[in-house]
C-alpha positions as CSV (number, residue, x, y, z in Angstrom):
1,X,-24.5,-11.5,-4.5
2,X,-24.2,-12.9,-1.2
3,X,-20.6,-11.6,0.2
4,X,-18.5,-13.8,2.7
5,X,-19.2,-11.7,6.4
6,X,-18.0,-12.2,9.9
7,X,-14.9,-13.8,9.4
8,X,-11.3,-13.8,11.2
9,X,-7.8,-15.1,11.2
10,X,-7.0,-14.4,7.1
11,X,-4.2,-16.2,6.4
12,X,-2.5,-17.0,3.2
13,X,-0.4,-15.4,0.1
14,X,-2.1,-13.6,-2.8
15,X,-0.2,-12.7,-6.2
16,X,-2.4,-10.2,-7.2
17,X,-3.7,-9.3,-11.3
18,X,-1.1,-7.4,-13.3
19,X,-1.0,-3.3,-12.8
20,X,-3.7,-1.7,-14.8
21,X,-2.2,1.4,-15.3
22,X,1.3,-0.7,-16.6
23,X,-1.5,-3.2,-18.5
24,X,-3.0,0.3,-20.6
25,X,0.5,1.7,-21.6
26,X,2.1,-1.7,-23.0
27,X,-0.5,-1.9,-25.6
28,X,-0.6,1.2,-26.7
29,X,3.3,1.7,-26.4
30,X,3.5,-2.2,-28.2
31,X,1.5,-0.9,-30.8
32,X,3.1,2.4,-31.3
33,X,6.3,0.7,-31.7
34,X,7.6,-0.7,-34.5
35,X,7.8,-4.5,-34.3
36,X,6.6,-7.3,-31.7
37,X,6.2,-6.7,-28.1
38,X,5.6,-9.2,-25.5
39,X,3.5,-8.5,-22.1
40,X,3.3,-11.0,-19.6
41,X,1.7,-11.0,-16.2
42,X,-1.5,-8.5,-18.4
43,X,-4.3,-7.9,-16.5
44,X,-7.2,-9.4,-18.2
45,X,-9.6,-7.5,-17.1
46,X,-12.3,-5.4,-18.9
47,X,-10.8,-2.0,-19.1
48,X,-7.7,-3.5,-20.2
49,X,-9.6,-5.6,-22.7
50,X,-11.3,-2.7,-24.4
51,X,-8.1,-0.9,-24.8
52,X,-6.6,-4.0,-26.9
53,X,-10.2,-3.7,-28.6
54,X,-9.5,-0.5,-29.3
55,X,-6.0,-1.2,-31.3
56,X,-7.2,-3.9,-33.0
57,X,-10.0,-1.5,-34.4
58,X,-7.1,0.6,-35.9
59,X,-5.4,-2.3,-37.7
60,X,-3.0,-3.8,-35.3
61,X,-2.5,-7.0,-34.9
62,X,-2.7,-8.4,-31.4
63,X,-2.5,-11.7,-30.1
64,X,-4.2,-13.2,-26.7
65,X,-2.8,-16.5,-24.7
66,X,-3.1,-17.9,-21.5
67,X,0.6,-16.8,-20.2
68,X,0.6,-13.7,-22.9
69,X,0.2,-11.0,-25.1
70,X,1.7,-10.3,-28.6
71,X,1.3,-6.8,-30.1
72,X,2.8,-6.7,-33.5
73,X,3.4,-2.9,-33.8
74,X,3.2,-0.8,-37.1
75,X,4.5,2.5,-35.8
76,X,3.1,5.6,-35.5
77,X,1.9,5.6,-38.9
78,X,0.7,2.3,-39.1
79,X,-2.5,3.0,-37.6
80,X,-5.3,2.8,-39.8
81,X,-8.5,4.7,-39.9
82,X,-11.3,2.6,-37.9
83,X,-14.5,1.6,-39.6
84,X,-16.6,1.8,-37.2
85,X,-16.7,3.5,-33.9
86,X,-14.3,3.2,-31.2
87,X,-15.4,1.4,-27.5
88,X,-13.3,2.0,-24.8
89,X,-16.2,0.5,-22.7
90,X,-15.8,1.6,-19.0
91,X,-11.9,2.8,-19.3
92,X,-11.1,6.2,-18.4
93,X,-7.5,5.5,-19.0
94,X,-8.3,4.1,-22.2
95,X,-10.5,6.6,-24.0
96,X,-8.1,10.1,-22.2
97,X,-5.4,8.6,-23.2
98,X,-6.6,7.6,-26.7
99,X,-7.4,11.5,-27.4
100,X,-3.4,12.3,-27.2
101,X,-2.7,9.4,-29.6
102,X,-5.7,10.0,-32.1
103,X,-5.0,13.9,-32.3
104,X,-2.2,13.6,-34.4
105,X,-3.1,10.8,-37.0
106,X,-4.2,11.7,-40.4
107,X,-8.0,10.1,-40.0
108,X,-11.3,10.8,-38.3
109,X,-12.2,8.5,-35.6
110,X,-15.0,8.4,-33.3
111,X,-14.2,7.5,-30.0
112,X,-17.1,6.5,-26.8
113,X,-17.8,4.3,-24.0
114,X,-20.7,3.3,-21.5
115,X,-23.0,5.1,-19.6
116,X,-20.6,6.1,-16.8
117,X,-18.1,7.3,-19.5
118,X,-20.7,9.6,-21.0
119,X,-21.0,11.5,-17.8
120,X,-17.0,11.7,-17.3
121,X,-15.6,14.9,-17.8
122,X,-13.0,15.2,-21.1
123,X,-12.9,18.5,-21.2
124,X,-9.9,18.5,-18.5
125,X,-7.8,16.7,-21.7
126,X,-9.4,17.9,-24.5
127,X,-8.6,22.0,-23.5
128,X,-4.2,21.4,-23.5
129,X,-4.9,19.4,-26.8
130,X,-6.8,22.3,-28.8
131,X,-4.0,24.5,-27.6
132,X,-1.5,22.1,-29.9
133,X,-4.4,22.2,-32.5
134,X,-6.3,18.9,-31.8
135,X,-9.7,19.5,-33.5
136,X,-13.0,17.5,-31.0
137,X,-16.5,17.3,-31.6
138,X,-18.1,16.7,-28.5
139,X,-21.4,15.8,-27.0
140,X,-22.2,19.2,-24.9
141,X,-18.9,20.1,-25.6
142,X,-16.9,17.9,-23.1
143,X,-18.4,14.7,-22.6
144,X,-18.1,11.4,-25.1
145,X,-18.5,10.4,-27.8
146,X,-15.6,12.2,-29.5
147,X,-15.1,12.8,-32.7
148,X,-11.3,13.4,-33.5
149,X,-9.8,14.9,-36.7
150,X,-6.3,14.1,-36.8
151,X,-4.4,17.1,-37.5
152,X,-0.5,18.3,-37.7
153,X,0.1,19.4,-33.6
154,X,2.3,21.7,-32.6
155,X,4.2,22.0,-29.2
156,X,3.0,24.1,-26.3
157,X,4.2,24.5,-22.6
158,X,1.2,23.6,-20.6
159,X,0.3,23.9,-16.3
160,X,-1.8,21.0,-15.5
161,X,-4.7,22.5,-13.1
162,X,-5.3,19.2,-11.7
163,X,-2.8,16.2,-10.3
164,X,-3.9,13.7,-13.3
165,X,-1.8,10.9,-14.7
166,X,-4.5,11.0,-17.7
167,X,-4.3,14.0,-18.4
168,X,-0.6,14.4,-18.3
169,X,0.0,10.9,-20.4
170,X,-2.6,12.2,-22.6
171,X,-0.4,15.6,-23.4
172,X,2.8,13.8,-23.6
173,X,1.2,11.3,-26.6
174,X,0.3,14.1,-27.9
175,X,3.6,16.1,-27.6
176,X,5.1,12.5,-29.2
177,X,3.9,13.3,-32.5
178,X,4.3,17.3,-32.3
179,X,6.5,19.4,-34.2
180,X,9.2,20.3,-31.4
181,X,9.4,20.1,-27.5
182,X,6.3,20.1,-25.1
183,X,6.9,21.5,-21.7
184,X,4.7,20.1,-18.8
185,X,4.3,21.3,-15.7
186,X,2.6,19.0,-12.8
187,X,0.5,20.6,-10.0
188,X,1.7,17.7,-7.7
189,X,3.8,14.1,-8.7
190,X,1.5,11.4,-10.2
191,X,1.5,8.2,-11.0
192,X,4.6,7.8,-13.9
193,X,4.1,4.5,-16.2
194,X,3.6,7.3,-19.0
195,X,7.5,8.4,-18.4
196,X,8.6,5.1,-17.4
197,X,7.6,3.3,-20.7
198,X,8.8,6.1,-23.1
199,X,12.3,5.1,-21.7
200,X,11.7,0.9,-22.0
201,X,10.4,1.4,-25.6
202,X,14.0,3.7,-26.5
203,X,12.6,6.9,-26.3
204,X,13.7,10.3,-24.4
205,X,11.9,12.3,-22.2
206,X,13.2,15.0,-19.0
207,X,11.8,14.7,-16.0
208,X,13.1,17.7,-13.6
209,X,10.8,17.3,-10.7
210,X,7.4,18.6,-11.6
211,X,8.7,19.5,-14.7
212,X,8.8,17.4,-17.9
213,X,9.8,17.9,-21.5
214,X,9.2,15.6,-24.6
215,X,10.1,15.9,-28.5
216,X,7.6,15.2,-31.1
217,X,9.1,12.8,-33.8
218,X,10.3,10.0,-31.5
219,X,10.1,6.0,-32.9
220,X,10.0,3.2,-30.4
221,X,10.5,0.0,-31.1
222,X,9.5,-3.5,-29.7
223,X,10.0,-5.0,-26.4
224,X,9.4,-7.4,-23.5
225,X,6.9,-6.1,-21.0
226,X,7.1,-7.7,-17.7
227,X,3.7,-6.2,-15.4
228,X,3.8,-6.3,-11.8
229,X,1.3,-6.9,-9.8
230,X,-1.5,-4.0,-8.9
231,X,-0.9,-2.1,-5.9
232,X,-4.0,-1.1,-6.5
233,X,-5.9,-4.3,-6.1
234,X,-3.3,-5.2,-3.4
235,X,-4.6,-2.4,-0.9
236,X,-8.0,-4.3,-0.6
237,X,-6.1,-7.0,0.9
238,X,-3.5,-5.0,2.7
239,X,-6.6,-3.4,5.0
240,X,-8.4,-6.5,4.9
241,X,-4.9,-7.8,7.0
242,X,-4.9,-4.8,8.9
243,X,-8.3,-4.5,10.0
244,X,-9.6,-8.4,10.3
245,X,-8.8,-9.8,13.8
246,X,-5.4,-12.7,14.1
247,X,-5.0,-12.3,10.8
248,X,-1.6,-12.1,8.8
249,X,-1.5,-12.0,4.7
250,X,1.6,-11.9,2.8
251,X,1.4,-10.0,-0.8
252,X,3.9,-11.4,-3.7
253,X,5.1,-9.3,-6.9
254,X,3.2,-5.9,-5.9
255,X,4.6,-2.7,-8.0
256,X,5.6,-0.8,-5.6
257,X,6.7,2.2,-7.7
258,X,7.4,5.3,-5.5
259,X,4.5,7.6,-7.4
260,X,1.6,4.5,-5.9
261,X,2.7,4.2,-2.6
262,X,0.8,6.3,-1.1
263,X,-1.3,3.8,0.8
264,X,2.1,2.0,2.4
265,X,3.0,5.4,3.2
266,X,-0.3,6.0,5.5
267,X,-0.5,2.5,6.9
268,X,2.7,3.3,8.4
269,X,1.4,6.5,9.9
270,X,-1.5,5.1,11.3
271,X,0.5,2.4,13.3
272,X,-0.1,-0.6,11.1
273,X,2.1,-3.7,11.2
274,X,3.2,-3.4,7.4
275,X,6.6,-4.6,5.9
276,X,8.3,-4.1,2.1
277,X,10.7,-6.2,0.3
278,X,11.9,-5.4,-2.9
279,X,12.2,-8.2,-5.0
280,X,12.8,-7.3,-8.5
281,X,12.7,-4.6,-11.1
282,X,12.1,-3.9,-14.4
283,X,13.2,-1.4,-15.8
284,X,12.4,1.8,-13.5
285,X,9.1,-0.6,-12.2
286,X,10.1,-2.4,-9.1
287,X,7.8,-5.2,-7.2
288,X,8.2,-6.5,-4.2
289,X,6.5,-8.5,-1.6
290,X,3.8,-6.8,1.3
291,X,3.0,-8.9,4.4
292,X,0.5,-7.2,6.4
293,X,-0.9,-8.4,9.8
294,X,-3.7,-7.2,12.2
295,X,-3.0,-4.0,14.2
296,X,-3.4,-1.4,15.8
297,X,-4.4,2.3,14.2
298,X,-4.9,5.5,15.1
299,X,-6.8,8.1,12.9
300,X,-4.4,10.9,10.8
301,X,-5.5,13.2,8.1
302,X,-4.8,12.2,5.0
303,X,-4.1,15.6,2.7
304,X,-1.7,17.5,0.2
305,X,0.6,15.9,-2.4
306,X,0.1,12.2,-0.9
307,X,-3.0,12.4,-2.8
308,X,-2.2,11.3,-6.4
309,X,-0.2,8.6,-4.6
310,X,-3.5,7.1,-3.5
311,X,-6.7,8.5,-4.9
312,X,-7.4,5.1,-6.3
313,X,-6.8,3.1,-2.7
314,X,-9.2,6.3,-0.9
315,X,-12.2,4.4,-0.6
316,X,-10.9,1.2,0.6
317,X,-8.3,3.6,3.3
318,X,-11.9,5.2,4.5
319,X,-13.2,2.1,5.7
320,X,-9.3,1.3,7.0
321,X,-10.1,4.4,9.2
322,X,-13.4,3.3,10.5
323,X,-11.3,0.3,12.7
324,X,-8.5,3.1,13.9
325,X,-8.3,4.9,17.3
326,X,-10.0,8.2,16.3
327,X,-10.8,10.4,13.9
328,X,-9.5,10.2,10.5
329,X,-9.8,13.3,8.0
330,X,-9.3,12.7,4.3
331,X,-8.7,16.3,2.4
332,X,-7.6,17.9,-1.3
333,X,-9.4,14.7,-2.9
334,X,-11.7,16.5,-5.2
335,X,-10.5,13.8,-8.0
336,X,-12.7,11.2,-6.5
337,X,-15.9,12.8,-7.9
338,X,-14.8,12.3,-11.2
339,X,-13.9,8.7,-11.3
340,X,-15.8,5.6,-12.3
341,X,-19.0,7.3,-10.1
342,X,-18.6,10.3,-7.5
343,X,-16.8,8.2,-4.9
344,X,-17.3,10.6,-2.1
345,X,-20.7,10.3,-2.4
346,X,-20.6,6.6,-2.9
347,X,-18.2,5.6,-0.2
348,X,-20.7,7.9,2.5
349,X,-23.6,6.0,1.1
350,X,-22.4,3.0,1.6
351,X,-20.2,2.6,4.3
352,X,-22.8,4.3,6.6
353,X,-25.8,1.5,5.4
354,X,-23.2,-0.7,6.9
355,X,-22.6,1.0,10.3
356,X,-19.4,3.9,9.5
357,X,-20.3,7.1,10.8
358,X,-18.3,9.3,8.6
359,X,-19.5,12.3,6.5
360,X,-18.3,13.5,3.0
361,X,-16.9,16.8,2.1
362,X,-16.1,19.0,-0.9
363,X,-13.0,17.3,-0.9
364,X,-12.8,14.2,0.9
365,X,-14.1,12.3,3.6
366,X,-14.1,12.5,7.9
367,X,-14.7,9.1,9.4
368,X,-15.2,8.5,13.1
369,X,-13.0,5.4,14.2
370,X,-13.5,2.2,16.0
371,X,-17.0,1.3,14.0
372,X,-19.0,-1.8,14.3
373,X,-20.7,-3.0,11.2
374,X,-23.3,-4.8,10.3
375,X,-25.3,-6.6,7.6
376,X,-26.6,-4.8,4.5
377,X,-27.7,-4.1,1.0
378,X,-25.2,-2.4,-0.8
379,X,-24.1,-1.5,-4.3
380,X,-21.5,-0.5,-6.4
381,X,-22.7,1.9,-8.5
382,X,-20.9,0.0,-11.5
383,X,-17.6,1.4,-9.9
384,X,-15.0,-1.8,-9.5
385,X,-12.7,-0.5,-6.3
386,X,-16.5,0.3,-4.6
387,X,-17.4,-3.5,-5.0
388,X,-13.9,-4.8,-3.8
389,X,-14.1,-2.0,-0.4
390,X,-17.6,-3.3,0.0
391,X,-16.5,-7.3,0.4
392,X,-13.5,-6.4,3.1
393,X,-16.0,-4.4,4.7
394,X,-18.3,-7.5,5.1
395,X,-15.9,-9.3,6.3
396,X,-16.3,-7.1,10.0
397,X,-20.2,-7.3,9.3
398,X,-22.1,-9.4,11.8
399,X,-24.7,-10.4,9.0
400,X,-25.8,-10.8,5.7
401,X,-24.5,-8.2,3.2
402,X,-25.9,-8.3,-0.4
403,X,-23.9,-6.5,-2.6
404,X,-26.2,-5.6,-6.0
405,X,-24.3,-4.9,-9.6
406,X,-21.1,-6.9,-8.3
407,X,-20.4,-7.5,-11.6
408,X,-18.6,-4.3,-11.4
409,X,-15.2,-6.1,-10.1
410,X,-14.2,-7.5,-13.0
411,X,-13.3,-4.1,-14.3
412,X,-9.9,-4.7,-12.5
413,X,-10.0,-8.4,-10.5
414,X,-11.5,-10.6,-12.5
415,X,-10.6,-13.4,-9.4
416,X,-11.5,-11.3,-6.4
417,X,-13.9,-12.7,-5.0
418,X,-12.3,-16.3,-5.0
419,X,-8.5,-14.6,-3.9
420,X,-10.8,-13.9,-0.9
421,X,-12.0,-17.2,-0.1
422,X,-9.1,-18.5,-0.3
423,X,-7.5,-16.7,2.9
424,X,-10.0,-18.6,5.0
């Protein structure tokens, strides 16, 4: 694919696709519940897709419109052992967070994914969840497909060894249908939809700082799901009005909770002209509209419990670097190898066919500021937020850049391509 290079003076309003994360939980949550649960504003996108593939596979009932999504939730108990195997197609979130809920149900189900889901590790999830008596079968041990024996689980108080909202939302669905309390203890604060929705859907759970406690037995019941838009998605555009000469882009109905705003957070150190109004709330989730316009940085470094905040928004923030004053380091971001492809690697590769001189490290990135690119052939390793960084790096280049496998992007932005044409 031919991507849109050399432009300037971006102007316009996005609304961005529904929060992925947000999109995940209300389906399984809605279908966990007992009666119907309405989601507007879903991301339609193919991870999200393959998780309502997934429930529908164990017996619920879910329907798709244009403005909507209906989940007619059986409870807990309500889910029905699959026939066939389960595809959670590309979706990290989907399959880690499936474990937790198939652990505890009374069937065997058999749970896998692409090719870049074979070579993600599950072992990170799968270790807390034997420790409350989840029984796995595993290719070489810790990679999918899964097999999953439900089994009765009991409670345990567990130290998560990595800053992962998968593998902590994976423990707590587990701890949901445990006999007694789960204690969990976070490394560092991450991303909260897990916490957030429990609450929505009438449950309890304690959140004491890094410290959270659930109690097995819990019913929810059916509500009205309201998604904000992706922050997520929104930082591809947020650099791209930051970076991209007289330009000025205004952001509507971006989620803007406090464990994803990592990326505001650093834009703000690094001297951008960014500004935040909240606009609405649901529940704990509040949006709010971003207007970015073209500035001037200066290179920081980028470490320590920010992190989680942002790992997702780290490759697009590298090539945000690339245009500051300096020299920007990006540390304790070892979570990037194991996402949809090693993005470390990736984001080096890439970046530097283009023009970046920055070099990866066992955790992270350093990139050299004030970089001129130009034209190239790039790809995005099948990895959706690789594709998006690639395009608003094109649009500095000063000629052709052919981006293979950008296919990838409708992982997460089905429209993303067009969103960006439409700022010019």
């Amino acid at each position: 694919m031919q991507l849109v290079t050399n432009k300037q003076g971006l102007h316009g309003t996005i609304r961005v696709p529904g929060d992925k994360s947000i999109s995940h939980r209300s389906i399984m949550f809605g279908a966990l519940a007992e009666g119907k649960t309405t989601v507007t504003n879903f991301l339609k996108g193919e991870d999200c897709l393959s998780t309502i593939g997934v429930f529908r596979a164990l017996g619920v009932s879910i329907e798709e419109s244009e403005n909507q999504i209906v989940v007619h939730g059986k409870g807990w108990d309500g889910l029905q052992k699959p026939t066939e195997k389960l595809d959670v197609g590309n979706s990290g979130t989907t399959i880690r967070l499936m474990l937790g809920i198939l652990a505890g149900r009374a069937f065997e189900a058999t749970i896998a994914g692409d090719a870049s889901i074979a070579k993600r590790p599950m072992g990170r999830v799968m270790t807390p969840l034997r420790e409350m008596g989840a029984v796995f079968e595993a290719k070489e041990a810790n990679f999918a497909p899964v097999k999953v024996t439900g089994t009765t689980l009991k409670p345990i108080e567990y130290t998560l060894p990595v800053a992962s909202a998968q593998v902590k939302s994976a423990i707590i669905f587990a701890a949901l249908q445990a006999e007694g309390e789960t204690t969990i203890i976070e490394k560092e604060k991450t991303r909260d939809h897990t916490e957030q929705m429990i609450r929505q859907f009438g449950g309890k759970i304690e959140v004491d700082d890094l410290t959270i406690r659930v109690s097995g037995g819990q019913k929810f019941s059916g509500q009205t799901v309201v998604v904000p838009g992706d922050i997520s998605s929104a930082a591809f555009f947020i650099v791209a009005g930051l970076i991209v000469p007289n330009s000025k882009i205004r952001l509507e109905n971006v989620g803007i909770n406090p464990t994803r705003t990592g990326i505001i957070d650093v834009v703000k150190a690094m001297g951008g002209k960014i500004t935040v109004e909240e606009t609405s709330a649901v529940g704990d989730e509040p949006a709010g509209t971003i207007t970015v316009e073209t500035s001037d940085l200066t290179g920081i470094t980028i470490g320590g419990d920010i992190i989680p905040r942002l790992i997702d928004e780290l490759p697009v923030i590298a090539l945000l670097a690339s245009q500051a004053t300096g020299r920007t380091v990006i540390k304790d971001a070892e979570e990037l190898k194991v996402k949809e492809t090693n993005r470390i690697d990736a984001v080096v590769a890439e970046l530097s066919k283009m023009g970046i001189v920055l070099v990866g490290t066992e955790d992270g990135m350093i990139i050299e500021g004030q970089q001129k690119l130009h034209g190239a052939t790039v790809q995005t390793y099948g990895d959706h937020r690789m594709g998006m960084t690639l395009q608003i790096a094109a649009l500095l280049a000063d000629s052709d850049v052919t981006l293979l496998d950008a296919d990838a992007v409708k992982v997460s932005y089905p429209t993303f391509f067009e969103d960006v044409t439409s700022l010019y």
